[in-house]
C-alpha positions as CSV (number, residue, x, y, z in Angstrom):
1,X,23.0,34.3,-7.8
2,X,21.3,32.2,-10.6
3,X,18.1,32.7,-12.3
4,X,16.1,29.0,-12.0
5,X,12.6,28.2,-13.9
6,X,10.1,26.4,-11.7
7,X,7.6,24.7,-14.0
8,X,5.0,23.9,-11.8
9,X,6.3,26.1,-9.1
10,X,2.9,27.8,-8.2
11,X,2.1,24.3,-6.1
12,X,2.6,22.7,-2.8
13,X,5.9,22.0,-3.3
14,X,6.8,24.7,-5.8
15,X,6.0,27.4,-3.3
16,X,8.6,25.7,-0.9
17,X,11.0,25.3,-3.4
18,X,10.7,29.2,-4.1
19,X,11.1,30.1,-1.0
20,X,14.4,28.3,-0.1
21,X,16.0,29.3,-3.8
22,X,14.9,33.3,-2.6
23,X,16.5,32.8,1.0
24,X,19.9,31.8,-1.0
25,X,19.5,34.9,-3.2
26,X,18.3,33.5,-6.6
27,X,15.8,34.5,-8.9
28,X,13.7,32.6,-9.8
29,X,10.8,32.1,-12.7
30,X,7.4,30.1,-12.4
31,X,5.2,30.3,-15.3
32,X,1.3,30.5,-13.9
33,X,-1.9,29.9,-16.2
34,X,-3.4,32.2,-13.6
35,X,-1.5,35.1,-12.4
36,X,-3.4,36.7,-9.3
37,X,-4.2,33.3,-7.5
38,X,-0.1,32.2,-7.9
39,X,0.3,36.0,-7.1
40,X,-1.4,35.5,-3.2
41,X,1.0,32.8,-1.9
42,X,3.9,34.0,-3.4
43,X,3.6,37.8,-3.4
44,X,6.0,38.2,-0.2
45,X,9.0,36.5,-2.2
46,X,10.6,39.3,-3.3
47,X,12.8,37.6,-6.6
48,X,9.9,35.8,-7.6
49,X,9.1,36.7,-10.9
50,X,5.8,35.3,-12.3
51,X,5.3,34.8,-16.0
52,X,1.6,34.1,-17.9
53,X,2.7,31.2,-20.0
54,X,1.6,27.6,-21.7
55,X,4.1,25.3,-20.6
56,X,2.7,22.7,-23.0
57,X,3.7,25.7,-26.0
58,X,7.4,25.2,-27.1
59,X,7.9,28.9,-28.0
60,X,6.5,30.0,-25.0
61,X,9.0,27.3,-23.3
62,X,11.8,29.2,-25.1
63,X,10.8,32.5,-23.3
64,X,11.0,30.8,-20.2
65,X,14.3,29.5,-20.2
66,X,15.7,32.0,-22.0
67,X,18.7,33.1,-19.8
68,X,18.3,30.5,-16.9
69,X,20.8,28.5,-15.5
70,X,18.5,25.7,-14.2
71,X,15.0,24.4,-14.8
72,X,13.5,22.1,-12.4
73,X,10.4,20.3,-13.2
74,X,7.4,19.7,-10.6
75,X,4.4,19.1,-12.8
76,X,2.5,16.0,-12.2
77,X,-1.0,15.2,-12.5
78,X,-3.1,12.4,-10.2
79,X,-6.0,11.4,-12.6
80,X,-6.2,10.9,-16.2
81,X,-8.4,9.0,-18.5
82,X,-7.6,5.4,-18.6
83,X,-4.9,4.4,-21.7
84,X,-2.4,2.0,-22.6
85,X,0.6,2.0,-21.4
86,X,-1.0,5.3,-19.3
87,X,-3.7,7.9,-20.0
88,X,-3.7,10.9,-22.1
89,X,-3.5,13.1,-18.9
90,X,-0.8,11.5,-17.8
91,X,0.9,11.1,-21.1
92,X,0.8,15.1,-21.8
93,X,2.1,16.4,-18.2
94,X,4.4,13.3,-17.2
95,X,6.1,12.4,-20.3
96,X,5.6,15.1,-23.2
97,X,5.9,18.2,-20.9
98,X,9.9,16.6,-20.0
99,X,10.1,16.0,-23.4
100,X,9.1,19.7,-24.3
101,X,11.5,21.0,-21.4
102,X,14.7,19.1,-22.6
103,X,14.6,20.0,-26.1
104,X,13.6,23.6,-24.9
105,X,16.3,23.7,-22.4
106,X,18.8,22.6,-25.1
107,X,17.8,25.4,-27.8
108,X,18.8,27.6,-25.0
109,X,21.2,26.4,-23.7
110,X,20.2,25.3,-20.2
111,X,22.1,22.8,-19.0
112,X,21.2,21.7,-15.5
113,X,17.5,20.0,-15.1
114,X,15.8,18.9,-12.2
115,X,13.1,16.3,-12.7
116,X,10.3,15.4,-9.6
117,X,9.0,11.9,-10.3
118,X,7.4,10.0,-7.4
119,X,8.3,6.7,-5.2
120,X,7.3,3.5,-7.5
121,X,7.8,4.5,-10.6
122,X,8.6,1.7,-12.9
123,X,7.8,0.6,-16.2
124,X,5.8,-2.6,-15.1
125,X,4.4,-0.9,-11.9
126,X,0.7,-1.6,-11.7
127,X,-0.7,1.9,-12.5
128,X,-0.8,4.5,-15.2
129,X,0.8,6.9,-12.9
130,X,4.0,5.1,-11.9
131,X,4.4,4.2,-15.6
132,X,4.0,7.6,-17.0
133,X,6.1,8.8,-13.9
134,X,9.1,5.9,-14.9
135,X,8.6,7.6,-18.5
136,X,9.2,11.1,-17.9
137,X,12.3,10.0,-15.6
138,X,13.8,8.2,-18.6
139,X,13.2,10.8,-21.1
140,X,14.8,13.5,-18.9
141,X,17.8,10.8,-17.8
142,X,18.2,10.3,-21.4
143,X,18.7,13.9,-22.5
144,X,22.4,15.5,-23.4
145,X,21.6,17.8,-19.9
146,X,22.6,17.1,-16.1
147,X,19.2,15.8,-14.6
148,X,18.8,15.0,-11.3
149,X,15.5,12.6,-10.3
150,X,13.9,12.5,-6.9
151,X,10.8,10.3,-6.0
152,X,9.9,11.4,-2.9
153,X,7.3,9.3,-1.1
154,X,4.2,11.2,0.4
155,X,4.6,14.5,1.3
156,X,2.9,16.7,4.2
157,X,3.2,20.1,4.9
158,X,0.8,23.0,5.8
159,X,-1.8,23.3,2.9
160,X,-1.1,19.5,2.1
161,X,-4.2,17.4,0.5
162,X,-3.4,14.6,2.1
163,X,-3.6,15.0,5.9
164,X,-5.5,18.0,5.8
165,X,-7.7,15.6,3.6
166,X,-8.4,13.2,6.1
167,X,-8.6,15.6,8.6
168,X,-12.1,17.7,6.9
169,X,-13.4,14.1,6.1
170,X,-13.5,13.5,9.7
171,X,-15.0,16.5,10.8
172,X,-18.2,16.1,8.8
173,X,-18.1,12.5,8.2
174,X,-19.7,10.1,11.5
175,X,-17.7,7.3,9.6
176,X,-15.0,6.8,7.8
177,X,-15.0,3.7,4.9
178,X,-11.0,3.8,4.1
179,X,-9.5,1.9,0.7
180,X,-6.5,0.6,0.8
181,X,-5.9,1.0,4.5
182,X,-3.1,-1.5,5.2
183,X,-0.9,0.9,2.5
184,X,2.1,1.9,2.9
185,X,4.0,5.1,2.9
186,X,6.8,7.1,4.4
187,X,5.3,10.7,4.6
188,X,8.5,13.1,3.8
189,X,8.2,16.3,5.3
190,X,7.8,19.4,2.1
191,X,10.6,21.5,3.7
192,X,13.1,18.6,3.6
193,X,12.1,17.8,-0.3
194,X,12.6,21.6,-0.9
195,X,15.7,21.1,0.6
196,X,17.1,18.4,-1.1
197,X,16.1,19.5,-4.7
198,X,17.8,22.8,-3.8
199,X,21.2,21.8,-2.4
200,X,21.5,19.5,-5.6
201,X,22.2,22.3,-8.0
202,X,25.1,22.9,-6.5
203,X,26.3,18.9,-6.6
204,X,28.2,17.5,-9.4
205,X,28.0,14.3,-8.0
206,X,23.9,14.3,-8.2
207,X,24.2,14.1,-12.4
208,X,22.0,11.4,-13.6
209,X,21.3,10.1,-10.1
210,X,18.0,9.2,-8.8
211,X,17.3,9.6,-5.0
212,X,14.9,8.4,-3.0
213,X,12.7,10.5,-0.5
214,X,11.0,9.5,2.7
215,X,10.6,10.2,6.4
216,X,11.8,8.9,9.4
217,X,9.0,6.4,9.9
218,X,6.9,4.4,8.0
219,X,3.1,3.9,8.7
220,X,-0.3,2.4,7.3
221,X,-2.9,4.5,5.8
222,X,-5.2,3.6,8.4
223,X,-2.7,5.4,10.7
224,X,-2.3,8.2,9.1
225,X,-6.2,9.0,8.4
226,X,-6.6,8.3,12.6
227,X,-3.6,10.7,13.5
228,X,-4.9,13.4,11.3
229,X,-8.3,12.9,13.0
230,X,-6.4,12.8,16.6
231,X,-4.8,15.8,15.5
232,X,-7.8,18.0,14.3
233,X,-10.2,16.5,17.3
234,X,-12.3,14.7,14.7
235,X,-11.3,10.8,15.2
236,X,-13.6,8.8,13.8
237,X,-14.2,4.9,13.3
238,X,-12.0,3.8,10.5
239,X,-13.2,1.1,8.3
240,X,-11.3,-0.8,6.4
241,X,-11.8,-2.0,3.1
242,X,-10.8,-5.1,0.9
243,X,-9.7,-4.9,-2.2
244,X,-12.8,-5.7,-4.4
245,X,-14.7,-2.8,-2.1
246,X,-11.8,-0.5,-2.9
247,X,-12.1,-0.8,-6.1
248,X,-15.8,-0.1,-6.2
249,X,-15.2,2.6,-3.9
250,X,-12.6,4.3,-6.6
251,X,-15.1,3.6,-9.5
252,X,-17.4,5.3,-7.8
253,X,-15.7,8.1,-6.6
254,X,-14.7,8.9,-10.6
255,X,-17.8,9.9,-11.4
256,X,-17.8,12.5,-8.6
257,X,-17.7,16.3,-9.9
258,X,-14.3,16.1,-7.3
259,X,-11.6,14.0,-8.4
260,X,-10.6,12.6,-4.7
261,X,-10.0,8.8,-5.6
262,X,-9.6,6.9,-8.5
263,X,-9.3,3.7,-9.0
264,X,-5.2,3.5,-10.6
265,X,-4.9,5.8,-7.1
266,X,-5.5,2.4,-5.7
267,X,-3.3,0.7,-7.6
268,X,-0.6,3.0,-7.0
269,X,-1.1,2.3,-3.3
270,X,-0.5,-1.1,-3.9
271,X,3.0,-0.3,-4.5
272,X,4.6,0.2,-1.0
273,X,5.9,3.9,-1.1
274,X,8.9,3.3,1.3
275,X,12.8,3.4,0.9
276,X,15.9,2.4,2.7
277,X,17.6,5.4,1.5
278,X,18.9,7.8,3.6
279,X,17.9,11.6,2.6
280,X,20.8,12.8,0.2
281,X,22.7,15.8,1.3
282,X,23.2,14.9,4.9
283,X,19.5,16.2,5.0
284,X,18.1,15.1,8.9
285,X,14.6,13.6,8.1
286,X,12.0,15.6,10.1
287,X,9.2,13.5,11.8
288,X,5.9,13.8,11.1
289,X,4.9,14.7,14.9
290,X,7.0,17.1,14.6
291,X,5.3,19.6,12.2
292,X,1.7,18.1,12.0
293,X,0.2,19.0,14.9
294,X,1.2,22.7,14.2
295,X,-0.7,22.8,11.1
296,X,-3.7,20.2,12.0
297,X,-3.5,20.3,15.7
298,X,-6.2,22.1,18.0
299,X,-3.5,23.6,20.6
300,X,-1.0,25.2,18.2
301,X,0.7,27.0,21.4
302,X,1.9,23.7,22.0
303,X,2.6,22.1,18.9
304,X,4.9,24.9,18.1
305,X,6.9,24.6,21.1
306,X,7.7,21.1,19.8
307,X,8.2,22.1,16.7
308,X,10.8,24.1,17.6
309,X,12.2,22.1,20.9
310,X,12.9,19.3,17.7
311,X,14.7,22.0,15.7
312,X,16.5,23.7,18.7
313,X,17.8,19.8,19.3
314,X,19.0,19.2,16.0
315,X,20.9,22.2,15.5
């Protein structure tokens, strides 16, 4: 039984993460800014123990980690402030906040580090957020501990933004004017991400190694937004747009009280996120149609039968 900090673990995929760590009897630390709304999702893990802490506060890092054996690090921001090489946003939570958890996780002595980056991520990629991404992967890669990296591609679950994005858009939208719509991306499914950052704790073999992350299938953006409108009973026209119109599109939507699109969102989709990797772990990549419709779908009888005919089959 170890005792593992989650920084960023009150999220989408924190909250899966923390749920597979409890079903393999750890305990496990997340550090929440807010304390009753991280409280409501994960109240019914029962080792879950949820700290009111400033993970951009060294001393407050300290406290964290103080005892763990692990630290695994999901934070990661989608819009920032435009900058050279990257944006202040991104700067802070992408490459300072690993910085700030290695050199914390050394004072106390933790030497095992997990590190989420995102598929992309280069130095020379064309946005802010793949650079600061490739930044914080070679600070943490760089560091005296055992780092493991994973960029996992998109990834859909229940409570996603991304499907269940598209999916609200098309219930109150008549139309749908799509950026970027010839992108490309191999959705990963959350539980198979939780999985894999998991099982790699216990992996010698995973020091210093980055692995790639990605589904079964690879698709357009243009099919993805009309699945998720299939799904919820909401299909709309898709338009696509060119570039230039993307572009306005993202400038546009910057100004918006709602950060939804920017424009180095654009850019990032410019960068196909799709690998020939296998999942690591002997991991079995599950399909998007096979947990969507469960969580997007208008007959959920159904959809869970498949869901679990698809499990029942792999087993």
């Amino acid at each position: 039984m170890a005792r593992i900090c989650i920084v960023g673990g009150s999220g989408f995929i924190g909250r899966h993460v923390a749920e597979r760590l409890v079903r393999d009897q750890h305990t496990v630390i997340i550090p929440t800014r807010n304390r009753e709304r991280a409280k409501r999702d994960l109240i019914t893990l029962p080792t879950v123990d949820l700290l009111l802490a400033d993970i951009h506060d060294d001393r407050q890092l300290d406290r964290l980690f103080t005892g763990c054996d692990a630290v695994i690090n999901l934070v990661g921001v989608l819009h920032s402030k435009p900058g050279r090489p990257y944006g202040p946003l991104f700067a802070r939570a992408h490459v300072e906040l690993p910085r700030r958890i290695t050199e914390a996780c050394a004072r106390r002595r933790v030497t095992r580090m997990v590190q989420m980056s995102a598929l992309g991520a280069a130095h020379d990629a064309p946005s802010e957020y793949l650079r600061s991404k490739a930044a914080g992967e070679r600070v943490a890669l760089e560091s005296p501990l055992d780092v493991t990296v994973f960029r996992p591609s998109t990834v859909f679950g229940p409570e996603d933004r991304f499907l269940n994005l598209f999916a609200t858009l098309q219930r109150y939208l008549p139309v749908l004017f799509l950026p970027m719509a010839d992108a490309r991306m191999q959705p990963v499914y959350v539980g198979d991400v939780a999985h894999a950052l998991v099982a790699c704790l216990g992996e010698d073999k995973s020091f210093g190694q980055i692995y790639e992350l990605g589904g079964p299938r690879v698709y357009s953006l243009r099919q993805l937004v009309e699945y998720a409108g299939e799904l919820s009973g909401h299909r709309r026209p898709v338009i696509g747009l060119g570039r230039t119109l993307s572009l306005a599109q993202g400038f546009a939507m910057e100004w918006l009280p709602v950060k939804l699109l920017s424009r180095d969102n654009l850019r990032s989709m410019q960068v196909a996120s799709v690998t020939d990797a296998a999942l690591p772990f002997g991991i079995q990549p599950t399909p998007l149609e096979a947990v969507a419709p469960e969580y997007l779908g208008e007959n959920r009888m159904v959809s869970r039968y498949e869901r679990f005919r698809h499990f029942a089959a792999r087993r």
